[in-house]
N, CA, C and O atoms as a DFTB+ gen file, in Angstrom:
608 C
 N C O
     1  1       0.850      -1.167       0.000
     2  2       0.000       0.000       0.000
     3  2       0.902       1.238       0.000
     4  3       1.929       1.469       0.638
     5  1       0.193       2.007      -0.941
     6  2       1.281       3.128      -1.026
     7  2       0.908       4.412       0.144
     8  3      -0.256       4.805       0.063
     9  1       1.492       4.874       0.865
    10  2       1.087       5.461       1.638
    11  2       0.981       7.042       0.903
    12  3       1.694       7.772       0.213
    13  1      -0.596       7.060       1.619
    14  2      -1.062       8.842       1.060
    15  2      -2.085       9.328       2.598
    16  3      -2.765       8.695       3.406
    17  1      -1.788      10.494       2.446
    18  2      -2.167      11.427       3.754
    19  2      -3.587      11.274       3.591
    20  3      -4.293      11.874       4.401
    21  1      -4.234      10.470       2.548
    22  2      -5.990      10.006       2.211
    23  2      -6.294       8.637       3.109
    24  3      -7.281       8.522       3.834
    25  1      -5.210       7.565       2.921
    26  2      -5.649       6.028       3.338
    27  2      -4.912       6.072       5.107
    28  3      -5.350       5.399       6.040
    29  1      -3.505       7.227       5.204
    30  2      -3.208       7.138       7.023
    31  2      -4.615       7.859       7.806
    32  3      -4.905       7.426       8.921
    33  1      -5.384       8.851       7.250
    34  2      -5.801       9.505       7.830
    35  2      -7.599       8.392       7.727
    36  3      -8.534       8.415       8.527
    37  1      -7.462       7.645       6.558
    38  2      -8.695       6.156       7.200
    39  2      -8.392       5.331       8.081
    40  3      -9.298       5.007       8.848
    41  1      -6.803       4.616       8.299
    42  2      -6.268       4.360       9.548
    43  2      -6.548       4.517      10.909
    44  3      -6.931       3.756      11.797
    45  1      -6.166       6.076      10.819
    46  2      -6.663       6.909      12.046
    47  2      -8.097       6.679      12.311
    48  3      -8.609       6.417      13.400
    49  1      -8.760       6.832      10.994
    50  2     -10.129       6.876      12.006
    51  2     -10.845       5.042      12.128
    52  3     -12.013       4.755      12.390
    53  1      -9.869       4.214      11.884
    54  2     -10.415       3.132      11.856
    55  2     -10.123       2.795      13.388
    56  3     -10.945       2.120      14.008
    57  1      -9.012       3.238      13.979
    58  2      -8.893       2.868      15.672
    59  2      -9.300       4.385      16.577
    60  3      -8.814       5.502      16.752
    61  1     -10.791       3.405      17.088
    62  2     -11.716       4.791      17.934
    63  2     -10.358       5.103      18.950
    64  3     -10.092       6.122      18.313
    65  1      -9.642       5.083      19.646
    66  2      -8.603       5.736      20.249
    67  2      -8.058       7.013      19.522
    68  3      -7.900       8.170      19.912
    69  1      -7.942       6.694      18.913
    70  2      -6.812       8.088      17.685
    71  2      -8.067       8.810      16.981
    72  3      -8.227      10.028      16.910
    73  1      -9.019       7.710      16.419
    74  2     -10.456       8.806      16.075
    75  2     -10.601      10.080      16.998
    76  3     -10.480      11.265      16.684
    77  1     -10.943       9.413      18.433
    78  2     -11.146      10.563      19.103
    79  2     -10.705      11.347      19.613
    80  3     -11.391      12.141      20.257
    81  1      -9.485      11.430      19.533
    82  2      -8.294      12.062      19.523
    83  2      -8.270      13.702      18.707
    84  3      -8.000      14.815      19.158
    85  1      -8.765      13.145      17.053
    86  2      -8.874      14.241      16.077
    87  2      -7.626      14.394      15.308
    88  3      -7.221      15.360      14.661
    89  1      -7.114      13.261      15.513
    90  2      -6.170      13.795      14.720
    91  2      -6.144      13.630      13.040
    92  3      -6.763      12.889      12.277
    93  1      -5.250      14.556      12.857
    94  2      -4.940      15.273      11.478
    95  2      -3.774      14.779      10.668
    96  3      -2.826      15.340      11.217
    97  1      -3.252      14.003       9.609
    98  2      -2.407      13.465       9.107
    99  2      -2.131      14.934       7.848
   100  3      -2.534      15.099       6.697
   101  1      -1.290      15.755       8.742
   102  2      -0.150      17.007       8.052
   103  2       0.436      16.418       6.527
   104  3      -0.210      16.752       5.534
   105  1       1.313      15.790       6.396
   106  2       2.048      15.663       5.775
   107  2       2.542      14.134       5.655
   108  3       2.991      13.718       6.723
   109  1       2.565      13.101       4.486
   110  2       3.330      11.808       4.749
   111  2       4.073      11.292       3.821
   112  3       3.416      11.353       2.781
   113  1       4.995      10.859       3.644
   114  2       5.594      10.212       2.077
   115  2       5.914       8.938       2.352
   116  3       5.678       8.827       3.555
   117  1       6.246       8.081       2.014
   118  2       6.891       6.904       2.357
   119  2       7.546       6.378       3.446
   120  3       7.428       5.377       4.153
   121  1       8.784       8.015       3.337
   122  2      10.172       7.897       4.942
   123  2       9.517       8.974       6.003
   124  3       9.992       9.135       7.127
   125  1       8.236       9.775       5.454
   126  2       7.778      10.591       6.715
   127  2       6.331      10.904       7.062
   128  3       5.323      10.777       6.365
   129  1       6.434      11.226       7.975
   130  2       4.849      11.506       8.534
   131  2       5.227      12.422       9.344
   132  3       6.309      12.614       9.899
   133  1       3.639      13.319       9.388
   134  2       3.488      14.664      10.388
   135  2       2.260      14.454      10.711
   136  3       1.443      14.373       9.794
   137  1       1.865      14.327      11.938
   138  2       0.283      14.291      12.242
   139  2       0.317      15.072      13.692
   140  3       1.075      14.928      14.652
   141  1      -1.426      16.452      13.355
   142  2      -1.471      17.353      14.107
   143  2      -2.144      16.535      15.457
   144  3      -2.850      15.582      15.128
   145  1      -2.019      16.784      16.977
   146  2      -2.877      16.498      17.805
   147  2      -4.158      17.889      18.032
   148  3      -3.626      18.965      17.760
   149  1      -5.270      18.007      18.346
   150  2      -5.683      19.706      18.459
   151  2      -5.730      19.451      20.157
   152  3      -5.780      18.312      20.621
   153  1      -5.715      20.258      20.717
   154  2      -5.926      20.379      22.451
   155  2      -6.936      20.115      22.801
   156  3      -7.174      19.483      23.830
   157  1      -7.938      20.646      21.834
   158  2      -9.501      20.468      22.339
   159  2     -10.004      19.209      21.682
   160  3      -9.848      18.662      20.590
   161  1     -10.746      18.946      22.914
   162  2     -10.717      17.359      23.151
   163  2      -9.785      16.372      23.535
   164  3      -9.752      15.146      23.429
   165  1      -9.065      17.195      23.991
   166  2      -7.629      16.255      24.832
   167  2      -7.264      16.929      26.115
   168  3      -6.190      16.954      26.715
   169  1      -8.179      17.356      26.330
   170  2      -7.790      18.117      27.603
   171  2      -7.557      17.630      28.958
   172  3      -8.618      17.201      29.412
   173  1      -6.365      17.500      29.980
   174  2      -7.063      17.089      31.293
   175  2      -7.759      17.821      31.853
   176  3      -8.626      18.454      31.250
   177  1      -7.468      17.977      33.771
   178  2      -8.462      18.260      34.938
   179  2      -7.997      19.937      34.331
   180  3      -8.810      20.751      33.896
   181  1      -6.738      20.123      34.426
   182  2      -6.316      21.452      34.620
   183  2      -6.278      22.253      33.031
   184  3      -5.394      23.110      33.030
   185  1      -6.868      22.185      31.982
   186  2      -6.901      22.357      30.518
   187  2      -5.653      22.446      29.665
   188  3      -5.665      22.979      28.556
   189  1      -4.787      22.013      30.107
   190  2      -3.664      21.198      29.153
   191  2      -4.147      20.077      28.930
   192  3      -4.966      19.424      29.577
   193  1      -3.248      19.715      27.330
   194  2      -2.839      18.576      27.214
   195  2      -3.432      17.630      27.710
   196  3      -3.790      18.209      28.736
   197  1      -4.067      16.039      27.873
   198  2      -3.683      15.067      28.510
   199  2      -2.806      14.362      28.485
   200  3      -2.677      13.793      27.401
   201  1      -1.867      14.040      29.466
   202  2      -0.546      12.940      28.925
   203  2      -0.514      11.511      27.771
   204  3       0.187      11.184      26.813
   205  1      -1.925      10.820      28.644
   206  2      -2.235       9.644      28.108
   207  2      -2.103      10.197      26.186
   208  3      -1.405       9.669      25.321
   209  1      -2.987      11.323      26.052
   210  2      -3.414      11.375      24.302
   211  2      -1.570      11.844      23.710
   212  3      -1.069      11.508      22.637
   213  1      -1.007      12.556      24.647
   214  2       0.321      12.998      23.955
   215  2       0.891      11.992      23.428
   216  3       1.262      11.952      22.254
   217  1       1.077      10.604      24.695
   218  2       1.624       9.359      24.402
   219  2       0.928       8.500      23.526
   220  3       1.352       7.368      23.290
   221  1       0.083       8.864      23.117
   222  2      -0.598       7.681      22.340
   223  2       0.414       8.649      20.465
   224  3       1.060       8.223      19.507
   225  1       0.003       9.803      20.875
   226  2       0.098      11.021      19.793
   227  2       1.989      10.238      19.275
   228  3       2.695      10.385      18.278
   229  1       2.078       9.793      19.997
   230  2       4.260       9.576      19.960
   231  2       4.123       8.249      19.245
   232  3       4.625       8.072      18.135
   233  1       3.355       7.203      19.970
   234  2       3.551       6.029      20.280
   235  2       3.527       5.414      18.585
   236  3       4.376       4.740      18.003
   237  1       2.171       5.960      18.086
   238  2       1.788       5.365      17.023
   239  2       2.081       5.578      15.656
   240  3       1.520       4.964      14.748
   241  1       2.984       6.469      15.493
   242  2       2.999       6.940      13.670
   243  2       4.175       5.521      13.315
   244  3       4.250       5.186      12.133
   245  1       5.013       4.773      14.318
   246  2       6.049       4.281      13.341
   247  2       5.340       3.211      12.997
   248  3       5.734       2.543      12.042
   249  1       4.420       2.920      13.547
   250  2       3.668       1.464      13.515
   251  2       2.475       1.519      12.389
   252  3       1.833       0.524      12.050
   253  1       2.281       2.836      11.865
   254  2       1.456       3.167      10.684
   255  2       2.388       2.993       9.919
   256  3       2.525       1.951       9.278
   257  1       3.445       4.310       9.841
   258  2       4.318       3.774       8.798
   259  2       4.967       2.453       8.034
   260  3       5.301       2.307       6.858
   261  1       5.021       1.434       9.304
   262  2       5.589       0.200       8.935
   263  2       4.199      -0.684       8.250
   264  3       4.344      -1.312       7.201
   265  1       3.276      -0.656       8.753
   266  2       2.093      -0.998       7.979
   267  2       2.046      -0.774       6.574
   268  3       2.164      -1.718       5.793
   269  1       1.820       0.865       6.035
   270  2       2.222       1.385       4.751
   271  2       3.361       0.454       4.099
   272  3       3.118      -0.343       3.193
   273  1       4.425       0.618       4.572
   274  2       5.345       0.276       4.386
   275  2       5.414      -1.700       3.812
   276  3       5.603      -2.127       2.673
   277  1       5.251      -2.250       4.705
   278  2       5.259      -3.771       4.270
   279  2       4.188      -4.773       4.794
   280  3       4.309      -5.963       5.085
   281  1       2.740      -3.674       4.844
   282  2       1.537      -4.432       5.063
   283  2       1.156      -4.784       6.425
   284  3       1.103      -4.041       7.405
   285  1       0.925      -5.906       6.348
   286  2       0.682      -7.300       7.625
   287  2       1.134      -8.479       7.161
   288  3       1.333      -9.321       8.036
   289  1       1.322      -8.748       6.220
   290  2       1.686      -9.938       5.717
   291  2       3.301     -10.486       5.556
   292  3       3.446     -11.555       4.964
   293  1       4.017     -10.070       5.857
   294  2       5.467      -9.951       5.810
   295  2       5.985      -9.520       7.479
   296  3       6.776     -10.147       8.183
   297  1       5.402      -8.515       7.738
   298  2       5.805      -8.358       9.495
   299  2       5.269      -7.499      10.070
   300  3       5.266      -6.438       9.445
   301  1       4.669      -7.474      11.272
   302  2       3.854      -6.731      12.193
   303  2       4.951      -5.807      13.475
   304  3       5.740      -6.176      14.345
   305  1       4.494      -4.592      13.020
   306  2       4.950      -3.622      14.165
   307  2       4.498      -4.025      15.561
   308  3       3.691      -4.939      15.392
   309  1       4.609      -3.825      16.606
   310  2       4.951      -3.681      17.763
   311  2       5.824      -2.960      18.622
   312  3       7.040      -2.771      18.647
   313  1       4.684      -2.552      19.439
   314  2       5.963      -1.671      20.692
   315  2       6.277      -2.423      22.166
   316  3       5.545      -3.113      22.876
   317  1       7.306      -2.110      22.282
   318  2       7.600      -3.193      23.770
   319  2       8.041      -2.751      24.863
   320  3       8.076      -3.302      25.963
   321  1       8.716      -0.738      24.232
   322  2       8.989      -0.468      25.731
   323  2       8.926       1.258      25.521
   324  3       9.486       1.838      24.591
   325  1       8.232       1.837      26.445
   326  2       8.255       3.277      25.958
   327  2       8.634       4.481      27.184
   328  3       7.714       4.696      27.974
   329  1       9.677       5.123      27.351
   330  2       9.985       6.005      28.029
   331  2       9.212       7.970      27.689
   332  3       9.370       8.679      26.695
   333  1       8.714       8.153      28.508
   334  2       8.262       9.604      27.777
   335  2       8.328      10.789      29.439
   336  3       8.049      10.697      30.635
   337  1       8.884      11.812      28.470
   338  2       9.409      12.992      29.475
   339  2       8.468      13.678      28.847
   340  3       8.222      13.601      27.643
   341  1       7.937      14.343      29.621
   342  2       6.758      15.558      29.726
   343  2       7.741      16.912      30.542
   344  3       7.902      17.162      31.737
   345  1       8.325      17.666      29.155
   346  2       8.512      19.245      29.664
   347  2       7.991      19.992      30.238
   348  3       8.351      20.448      31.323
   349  1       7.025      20.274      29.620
   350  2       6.281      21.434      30.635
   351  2       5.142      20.803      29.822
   352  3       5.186      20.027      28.868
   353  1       3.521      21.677      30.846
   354  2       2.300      21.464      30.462
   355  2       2.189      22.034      28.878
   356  3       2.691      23.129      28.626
   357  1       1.417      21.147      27.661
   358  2       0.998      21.359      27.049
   359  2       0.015      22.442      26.847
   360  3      -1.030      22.074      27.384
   361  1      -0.068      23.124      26.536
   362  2      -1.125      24.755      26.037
   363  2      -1.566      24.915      24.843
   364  3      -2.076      26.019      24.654
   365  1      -1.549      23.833      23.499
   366  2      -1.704      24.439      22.598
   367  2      -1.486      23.013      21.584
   368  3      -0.655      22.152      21.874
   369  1      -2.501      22.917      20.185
   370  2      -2.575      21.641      19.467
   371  2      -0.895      21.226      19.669
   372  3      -0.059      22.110      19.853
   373  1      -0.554      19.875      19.612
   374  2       0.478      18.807      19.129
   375  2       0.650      18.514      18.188
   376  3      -0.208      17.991      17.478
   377  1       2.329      18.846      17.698
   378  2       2.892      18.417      16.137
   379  2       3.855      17.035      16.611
   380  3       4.663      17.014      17.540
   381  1       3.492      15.860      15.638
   382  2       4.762      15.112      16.143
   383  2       5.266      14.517      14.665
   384  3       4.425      14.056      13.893
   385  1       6.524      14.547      14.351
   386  2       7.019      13.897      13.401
   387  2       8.061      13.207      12.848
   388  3       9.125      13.803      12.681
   389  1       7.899      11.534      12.389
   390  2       8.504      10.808      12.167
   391  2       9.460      10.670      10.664
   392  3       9.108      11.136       9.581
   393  1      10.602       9.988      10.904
   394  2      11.361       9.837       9.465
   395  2      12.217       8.555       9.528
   396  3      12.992       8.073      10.354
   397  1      11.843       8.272       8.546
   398  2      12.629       6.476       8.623
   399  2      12.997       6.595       7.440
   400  3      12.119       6.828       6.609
   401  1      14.295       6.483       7.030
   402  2      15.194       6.866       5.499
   403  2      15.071       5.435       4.935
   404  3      14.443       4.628       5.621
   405  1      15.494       5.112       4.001
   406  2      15.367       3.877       3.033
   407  2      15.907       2.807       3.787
   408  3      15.315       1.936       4.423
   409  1      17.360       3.039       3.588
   410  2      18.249       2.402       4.213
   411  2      17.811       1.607       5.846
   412  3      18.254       0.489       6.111
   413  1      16.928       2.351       6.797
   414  2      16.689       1.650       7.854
   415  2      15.675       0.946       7.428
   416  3      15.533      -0.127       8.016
   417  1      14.539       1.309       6.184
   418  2      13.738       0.337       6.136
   419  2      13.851      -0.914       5.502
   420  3      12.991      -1.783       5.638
   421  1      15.245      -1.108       4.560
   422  2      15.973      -1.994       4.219
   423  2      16.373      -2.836       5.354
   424  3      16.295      -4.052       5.179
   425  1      16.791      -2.396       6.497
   426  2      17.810      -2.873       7.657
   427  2      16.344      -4.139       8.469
   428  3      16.345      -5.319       8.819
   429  1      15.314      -3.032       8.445
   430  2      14.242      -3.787       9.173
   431  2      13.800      -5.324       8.500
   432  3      13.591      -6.487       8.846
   433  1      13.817      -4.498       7.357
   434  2      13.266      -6.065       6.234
   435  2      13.820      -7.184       6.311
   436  3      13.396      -8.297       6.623
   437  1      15.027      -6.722       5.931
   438  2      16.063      -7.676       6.246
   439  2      16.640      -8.420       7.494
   440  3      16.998      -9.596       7.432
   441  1      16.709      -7.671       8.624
   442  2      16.691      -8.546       9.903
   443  2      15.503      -9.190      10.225
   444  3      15.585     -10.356      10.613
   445  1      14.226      -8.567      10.124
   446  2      13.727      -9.372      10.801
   447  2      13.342     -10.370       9.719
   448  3      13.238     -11.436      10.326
   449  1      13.092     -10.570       8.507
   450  2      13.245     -11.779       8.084
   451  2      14.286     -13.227       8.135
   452  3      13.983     -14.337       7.699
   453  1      15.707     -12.789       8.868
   454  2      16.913     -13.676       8.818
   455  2      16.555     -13.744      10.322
   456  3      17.382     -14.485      10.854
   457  1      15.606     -13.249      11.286
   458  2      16.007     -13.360      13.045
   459  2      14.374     -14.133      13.146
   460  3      14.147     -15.151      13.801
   461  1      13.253     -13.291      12.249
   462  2      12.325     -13.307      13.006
   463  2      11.498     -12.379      13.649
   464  3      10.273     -12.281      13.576
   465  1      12.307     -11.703      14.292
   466  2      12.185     -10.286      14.801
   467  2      13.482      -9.101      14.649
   468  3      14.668      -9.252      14.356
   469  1      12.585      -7.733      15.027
   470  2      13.794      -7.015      14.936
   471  2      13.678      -5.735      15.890
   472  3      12.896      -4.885      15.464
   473  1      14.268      -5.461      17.018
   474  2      14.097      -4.387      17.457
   475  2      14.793      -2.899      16.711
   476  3      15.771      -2.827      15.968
   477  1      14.002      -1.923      17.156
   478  2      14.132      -0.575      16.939
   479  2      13.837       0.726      17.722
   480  3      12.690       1.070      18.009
   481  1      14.933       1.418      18.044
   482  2      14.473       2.167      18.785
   483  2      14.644       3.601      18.661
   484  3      15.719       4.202      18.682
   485  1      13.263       4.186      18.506
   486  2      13.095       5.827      18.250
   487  2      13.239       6.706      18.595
   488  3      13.184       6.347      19.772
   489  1      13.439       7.930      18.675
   490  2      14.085       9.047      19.729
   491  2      12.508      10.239      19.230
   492  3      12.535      11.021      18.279
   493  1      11.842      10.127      19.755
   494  2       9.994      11.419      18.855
   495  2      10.158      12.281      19.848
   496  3      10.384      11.868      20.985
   497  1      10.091      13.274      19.636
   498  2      10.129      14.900      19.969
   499  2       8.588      15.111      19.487
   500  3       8.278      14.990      18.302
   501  1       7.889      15.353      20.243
   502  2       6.154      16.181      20.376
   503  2       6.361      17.582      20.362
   504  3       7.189      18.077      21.127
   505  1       5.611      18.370      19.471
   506  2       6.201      20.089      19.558
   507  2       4.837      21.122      20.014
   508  3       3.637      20.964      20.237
   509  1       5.359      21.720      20.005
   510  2       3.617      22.315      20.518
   511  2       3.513      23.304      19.373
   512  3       4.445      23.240      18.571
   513  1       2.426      24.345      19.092
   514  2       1.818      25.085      18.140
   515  2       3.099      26.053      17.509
   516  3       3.233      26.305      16.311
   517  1       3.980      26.516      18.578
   518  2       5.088      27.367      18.250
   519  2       6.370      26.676      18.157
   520  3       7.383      27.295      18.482
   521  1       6.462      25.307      17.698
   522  2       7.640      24.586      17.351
   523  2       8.439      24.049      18.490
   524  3       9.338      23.219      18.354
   525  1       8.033      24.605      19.690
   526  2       8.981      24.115      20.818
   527  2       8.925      22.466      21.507
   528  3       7.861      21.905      21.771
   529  1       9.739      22.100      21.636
   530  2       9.467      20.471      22.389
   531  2       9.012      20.946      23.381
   532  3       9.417      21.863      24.096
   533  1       7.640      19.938      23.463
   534  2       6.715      19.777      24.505
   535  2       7.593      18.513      25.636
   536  3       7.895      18.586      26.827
   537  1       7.819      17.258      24.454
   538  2       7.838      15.918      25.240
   539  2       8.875      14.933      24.723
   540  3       9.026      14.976      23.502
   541  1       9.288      14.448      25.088
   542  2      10.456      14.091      24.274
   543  2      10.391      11.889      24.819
   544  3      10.546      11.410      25.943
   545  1      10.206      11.387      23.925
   546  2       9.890       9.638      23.639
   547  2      10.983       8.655      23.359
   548  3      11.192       8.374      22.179
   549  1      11.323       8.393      23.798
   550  2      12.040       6.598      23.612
   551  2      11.596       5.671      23.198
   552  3      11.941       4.747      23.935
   553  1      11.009       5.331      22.428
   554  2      10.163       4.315      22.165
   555  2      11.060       3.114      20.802
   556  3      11.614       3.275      19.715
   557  1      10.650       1.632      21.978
   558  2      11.370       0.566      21.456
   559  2      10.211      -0.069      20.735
   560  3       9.101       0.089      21.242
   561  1      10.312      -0.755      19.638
   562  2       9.572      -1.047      18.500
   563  2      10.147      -2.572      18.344
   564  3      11.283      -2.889      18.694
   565  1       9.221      -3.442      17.782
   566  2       9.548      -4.708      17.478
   567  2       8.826      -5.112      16.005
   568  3       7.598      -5.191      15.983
   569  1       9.574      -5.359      14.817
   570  2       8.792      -6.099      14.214
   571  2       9.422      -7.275      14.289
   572  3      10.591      -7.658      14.340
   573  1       8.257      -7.796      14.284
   574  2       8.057      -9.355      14.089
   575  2       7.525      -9.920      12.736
   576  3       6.489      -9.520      12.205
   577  1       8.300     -10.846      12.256
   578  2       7.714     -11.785      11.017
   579  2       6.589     -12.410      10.797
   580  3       6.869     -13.598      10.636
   581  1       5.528     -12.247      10.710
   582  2       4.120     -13.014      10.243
   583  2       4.711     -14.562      10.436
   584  3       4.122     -15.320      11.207
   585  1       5.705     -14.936       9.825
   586  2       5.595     -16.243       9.872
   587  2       6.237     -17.094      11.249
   588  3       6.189     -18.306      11.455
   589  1       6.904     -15.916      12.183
   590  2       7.163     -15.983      12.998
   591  2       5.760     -15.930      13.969
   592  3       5.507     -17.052      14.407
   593  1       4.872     -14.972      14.367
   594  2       3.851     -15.428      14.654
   595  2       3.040     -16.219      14.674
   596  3       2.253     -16.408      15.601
   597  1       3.122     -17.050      13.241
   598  2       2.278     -17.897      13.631
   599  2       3.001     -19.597      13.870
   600  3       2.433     -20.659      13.618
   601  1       4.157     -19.436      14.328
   602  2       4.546     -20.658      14.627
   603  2       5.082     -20.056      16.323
   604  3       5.900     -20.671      17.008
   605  1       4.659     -19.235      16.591
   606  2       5.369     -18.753      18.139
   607  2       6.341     -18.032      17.928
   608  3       6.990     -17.580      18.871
């Protein structure tokens, strides 16, 4: 599937989590994605931000991308371990954006077809309306081989 800012943004609204969220698929090509969070409707007690929606906002674009990228049928994204620093309170919609160059998506293909699996791990910066890091993500990623799944 070729990825277009038309079929991520049916994605989005196919998992009610991120539906209700609102989010907005900015910008995507193959090696990138930009997707807006808006504040409203993500608000906590005190009208920032909620943490939970920031982290979901981090968690999920590489696991779209890898979808785009080589389906379900060849290997399934997964996340397995996620660190997230919250700067200061959020005030204002969420920009977050991902880039995976050729070459790593070569690296992925290729290991995890010779292992099975393959870890990866991301460094996502969340920005707020005026470009500044809000939140800053660690997030460890696993694909796994379809055919590895289904034999364990």
């Amino acid at each position: 599937m070729k990825p277009t800012m038309n079929n991520s943004q049916q994605m989005i609204q196919g998992i009610n989590t991120l539906k209700n969220m609102g989010l907005q698929v900015l910008e995507q090509t193959p090696n990138f994605l930009k997707v807006q969070m808006p504040k409203e409707g993500n608000k906590n007690h005190f009208g920032g931000v909620y943490a939970g929606a920031i982290f979901s906002l981090a968690e999920f674009p590489f696991g779209m991308m890898c979808i785009h990228k080589f389906g379900m049928r060849e290997l399934v994204p997964v996340v397995g371990e996620v660190t997230i620093r919250y700067l200061a309170p959020a005030d204002s919609d969420l920009v977050v954006e991902l880039s995976v160059p050729d070459e790593e998506w070569e690296t992925i293909a290729r290991e995890t077809k010779a292992h099975g699996k393959f870890k990866i791990v991301k460094e996502i910066e969340v920005k707020d309306a005026q470009g500044k890091v809000n939140t800053v993500v660690k997030a460890t990623y696993f694909t796994v081989s379809a055919q590895h799944l289904k034999h364990g």
